[in-house]
C-alpha positions as CSV (number, residue, x, y, z in Angstrom):
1,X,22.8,57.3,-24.9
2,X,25.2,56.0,-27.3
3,X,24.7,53.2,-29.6
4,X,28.3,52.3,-28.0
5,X,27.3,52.3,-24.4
6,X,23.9,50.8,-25.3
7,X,25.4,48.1,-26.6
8,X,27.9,47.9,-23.7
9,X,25.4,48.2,-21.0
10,X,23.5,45.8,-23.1
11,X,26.1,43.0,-23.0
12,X,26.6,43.9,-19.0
13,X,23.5,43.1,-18.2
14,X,23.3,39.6,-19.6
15,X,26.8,38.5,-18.1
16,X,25.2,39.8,-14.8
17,X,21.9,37.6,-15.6
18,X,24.1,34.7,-16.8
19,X,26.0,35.0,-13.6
20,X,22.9,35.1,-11.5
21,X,21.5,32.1,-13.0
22,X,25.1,30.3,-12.4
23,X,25.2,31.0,-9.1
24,X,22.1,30.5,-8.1
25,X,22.2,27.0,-10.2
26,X,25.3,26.4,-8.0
27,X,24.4,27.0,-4.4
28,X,20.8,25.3,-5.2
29,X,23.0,21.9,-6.6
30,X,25.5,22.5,-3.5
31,X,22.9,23.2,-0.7
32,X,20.7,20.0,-2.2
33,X,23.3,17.9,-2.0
34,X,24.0,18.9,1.6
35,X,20.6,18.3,3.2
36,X,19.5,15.2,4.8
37,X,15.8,13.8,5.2
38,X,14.4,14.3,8.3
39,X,11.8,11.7,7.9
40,X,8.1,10.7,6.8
41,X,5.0,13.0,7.1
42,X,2.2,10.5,6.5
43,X,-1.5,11.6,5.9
44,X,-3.9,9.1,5.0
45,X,-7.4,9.3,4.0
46,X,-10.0,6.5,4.6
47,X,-13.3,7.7,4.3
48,X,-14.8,5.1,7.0
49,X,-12.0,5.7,9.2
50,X,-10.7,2.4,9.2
51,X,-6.6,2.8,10.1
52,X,-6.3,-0.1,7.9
53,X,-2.9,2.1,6.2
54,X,-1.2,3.2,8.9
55,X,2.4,4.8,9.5
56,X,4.2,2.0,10.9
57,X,2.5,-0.1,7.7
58,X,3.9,2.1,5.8
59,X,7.6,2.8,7.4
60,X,7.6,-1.4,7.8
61,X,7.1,-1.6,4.4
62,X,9.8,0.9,3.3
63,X,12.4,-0.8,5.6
64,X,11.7,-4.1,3.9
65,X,12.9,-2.7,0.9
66,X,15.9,-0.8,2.2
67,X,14.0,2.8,1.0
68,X,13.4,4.3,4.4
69,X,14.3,8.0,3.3
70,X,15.2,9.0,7.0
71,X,18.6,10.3,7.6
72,X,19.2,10.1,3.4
73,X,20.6,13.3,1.4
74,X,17.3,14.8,-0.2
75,X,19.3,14.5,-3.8
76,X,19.6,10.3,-3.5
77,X,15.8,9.9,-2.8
78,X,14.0,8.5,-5.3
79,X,10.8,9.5,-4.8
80,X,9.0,8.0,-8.0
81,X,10.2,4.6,-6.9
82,X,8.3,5.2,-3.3
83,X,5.6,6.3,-5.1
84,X,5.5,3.1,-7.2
85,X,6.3,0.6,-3.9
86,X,3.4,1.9,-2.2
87,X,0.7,1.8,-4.9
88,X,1.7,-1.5,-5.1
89,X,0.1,-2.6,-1.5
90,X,-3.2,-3.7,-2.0
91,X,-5.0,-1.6,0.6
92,X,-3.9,1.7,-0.9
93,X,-6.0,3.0,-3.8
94,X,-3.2,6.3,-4.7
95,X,-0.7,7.7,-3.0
96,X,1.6,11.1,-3.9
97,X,5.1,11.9,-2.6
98,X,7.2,14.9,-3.0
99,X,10.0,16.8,-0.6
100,X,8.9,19.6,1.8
101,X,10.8,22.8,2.4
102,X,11.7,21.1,5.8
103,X,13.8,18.3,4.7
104,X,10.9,15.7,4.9
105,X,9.3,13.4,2.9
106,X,5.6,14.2,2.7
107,X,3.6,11.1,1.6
108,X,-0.4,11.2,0.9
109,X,-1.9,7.8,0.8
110,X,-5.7,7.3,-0.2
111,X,-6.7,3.9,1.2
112,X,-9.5,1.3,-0.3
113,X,-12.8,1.2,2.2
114,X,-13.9,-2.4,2.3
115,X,-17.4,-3.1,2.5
116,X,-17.9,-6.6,2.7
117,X,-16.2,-10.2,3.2
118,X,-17.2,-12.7,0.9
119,X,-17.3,-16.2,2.0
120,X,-19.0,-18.0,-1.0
121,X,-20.0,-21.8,-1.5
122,X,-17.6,-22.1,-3.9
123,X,-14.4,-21.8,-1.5
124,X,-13.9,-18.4,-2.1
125,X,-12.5,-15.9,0.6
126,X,-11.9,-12.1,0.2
127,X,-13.3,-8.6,0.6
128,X,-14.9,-6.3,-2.0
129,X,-14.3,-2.7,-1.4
130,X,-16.0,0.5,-2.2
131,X,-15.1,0.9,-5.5
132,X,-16.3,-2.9,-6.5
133,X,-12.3,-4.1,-6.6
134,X,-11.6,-7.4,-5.1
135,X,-9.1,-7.7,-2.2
136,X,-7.6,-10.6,-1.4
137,X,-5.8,-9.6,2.2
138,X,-7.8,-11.4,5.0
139,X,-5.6,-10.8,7.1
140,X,-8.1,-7.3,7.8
141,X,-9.1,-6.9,11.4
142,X,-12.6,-5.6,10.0
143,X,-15.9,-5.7,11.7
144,X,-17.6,-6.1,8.6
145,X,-21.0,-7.8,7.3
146,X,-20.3,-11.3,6.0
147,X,-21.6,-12.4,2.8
148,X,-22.5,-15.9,2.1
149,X,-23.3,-18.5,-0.4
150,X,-23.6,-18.8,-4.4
151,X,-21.5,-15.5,-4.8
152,X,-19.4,-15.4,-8.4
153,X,-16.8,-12.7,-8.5
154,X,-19.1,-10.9,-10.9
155,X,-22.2,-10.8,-8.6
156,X,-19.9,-9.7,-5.5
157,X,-18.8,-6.5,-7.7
158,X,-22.8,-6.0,-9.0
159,X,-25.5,-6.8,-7.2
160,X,-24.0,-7.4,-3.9
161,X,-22.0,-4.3,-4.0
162,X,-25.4,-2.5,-4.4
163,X,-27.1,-4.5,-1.9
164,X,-24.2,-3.5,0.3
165,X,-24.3,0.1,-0.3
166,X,-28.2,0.2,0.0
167,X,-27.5,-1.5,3.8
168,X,-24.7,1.4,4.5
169,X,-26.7,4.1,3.5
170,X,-29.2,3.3,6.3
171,X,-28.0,4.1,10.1
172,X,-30.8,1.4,10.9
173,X,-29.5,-1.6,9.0
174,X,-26.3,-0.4,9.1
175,X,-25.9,-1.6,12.3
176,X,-28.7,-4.1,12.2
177,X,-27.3,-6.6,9.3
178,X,-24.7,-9.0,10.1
179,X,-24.8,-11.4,7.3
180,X,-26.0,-11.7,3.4
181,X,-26.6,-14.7,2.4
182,X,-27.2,-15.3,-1.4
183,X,-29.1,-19.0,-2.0
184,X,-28.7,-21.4,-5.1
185,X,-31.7,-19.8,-7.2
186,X,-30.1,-16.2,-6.0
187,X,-32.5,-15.0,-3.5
188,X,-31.1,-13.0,-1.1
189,X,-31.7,-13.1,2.9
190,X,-30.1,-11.2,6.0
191,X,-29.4,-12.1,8.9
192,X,-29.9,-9.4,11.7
193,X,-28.1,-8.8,15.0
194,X,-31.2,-8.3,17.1
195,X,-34.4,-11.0,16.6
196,X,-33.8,-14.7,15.8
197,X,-35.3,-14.4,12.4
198,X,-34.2,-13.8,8.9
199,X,-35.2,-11.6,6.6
200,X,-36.0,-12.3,3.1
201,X,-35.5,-9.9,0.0
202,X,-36.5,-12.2,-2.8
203,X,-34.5,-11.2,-5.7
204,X,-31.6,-8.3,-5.7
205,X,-33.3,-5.6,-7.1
206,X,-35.3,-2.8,-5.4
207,X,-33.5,-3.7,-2.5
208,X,-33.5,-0.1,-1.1
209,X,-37.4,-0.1,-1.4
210,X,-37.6,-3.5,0.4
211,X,-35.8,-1.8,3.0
212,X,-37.8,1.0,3.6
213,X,-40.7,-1.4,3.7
214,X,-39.3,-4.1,6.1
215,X,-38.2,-0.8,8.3
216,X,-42.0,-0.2,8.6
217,X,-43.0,-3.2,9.3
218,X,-40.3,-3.4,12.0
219,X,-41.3,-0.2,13.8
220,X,-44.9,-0.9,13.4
221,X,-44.7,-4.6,13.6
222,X,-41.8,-6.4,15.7
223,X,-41.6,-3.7,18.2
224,X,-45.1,-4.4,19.6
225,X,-45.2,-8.2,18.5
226,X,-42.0,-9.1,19.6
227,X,-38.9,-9.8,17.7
228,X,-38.6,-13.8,18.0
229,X,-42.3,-14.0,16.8
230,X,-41.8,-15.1,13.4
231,X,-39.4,-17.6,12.0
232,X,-38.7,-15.5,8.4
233,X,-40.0,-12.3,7.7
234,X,-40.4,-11.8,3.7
235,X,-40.8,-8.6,0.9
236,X,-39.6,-10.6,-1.7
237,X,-43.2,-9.4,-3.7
238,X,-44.0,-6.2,-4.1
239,X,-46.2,-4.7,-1.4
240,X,-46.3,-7.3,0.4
241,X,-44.5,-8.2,3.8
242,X,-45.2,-12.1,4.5
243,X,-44.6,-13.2,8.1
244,X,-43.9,-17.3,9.0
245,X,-44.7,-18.1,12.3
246,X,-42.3,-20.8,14.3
């Protein structure tokens, strides 16, 4: 081949690449600008299964704000500012939108898992959730333990959040506990469902041990004695499980 007709063929092919990439630029700009948004596909995960974020929460909330991307050309969504309206709800913990092939808006919300509802001495109302953050929405439809008493903001998001997590990683007291209560001098006590009787920890640490040994002493124990026996049952020192008659 000729240097000529290399150089020809050469220059051919890149006005028939540049063309390509025009055209292609083209119809993408024109056939963007011609779809319209078919609507929301919502998936949220909760790892406790709670529905607290829902998809009329989240489509009520969008309306509010005149951003409901239904019925919209794709190229006038602003998907960033979604993004940003509904991290700012304070039961989601992230949240990730983009466009699907199908002319929807696909929207992936990770919502907080409360654990608890605080209801301290000092006039305090809110819930702490998994991750130790403070929420202040009580307007939560949450069948929740209830925690009591001389709480500060910082013990809510240490030692009760352990305490809480030591309950919920039992089946047992899981569904046994229905109240923490946290007294003046910080000793902490639970109320169960089942017995009319509460049950004394002492301080907040080793609470997952004190468990374990006020679970023995219940299937040994109450389930042969009977469960309104004793007026306060007691592990508060090691070892030892101290009963109070009424």
């Amino acid at each position: 081949m000729s240097v000529f007709r290399k150089i020809l063929y050469g220059a051919g092919a890149a006005v028939m690449a540049g063309y390509i990439i025009f055209a292609a630029v083209c119809l993408s700009d024109g056939h963007e600008d011609t779809r319209v948004c078919q609507g929301i596909s919502l998936h949220v995960s909760d790892s406790l299964d709670l529905d607290l974020v829902d998809y009329d929460m989240v489509m009520a909330l969008l309306k509010e704000r005149n951003m409901d991307p239904t019925g919209k050309a794709m190229a006038e969504i602003d998907v960033a500012a979604i993004e940003e309206l509904l991290s700012s709800h304070p039961l989601v913990a992230g949240v990730e939108c983009y466009m699907t092939g199908g002319d929807m808006l696909r929207i992936r919300l990770s919502g907080k898992v409360p654990l608890v509802r605080v209801r301290s001495a000092y006039g305090q109302d809110y819930y702490v959730d998994s991750r130790g953050e403070l929420l202040q929405n009580r307007a939560l439809a949450v069948d929740l333990p209830v925690a009591t008493g001389y709480i500060s903001s910082d013990y809510a998001q240490g030692p009760l959040l352990d305490i809480v997590r030591a309950i919920e990683s039992s089946e047992f007291w899981k569904a046994q506990v229905e109240q923490i209560n946290i007294s003046r001098e910080g000793q902490v006590q639970l109320v169960p469902r089942v017995g009319d009787h509460l049950l004394i920890l002492g301080s907040a640490e080793n609470v997952p041990e004190k468990l374990d040994r006020l679970l023995e002493f219940y299937s040994k124990g109450l389930d042969r004695i009977g469960w309104n026996k004793y007026r306060s049952v007691s592990v508060a020192y090691d070892g030892q499980v101290v009963c109070k008659k009424r």
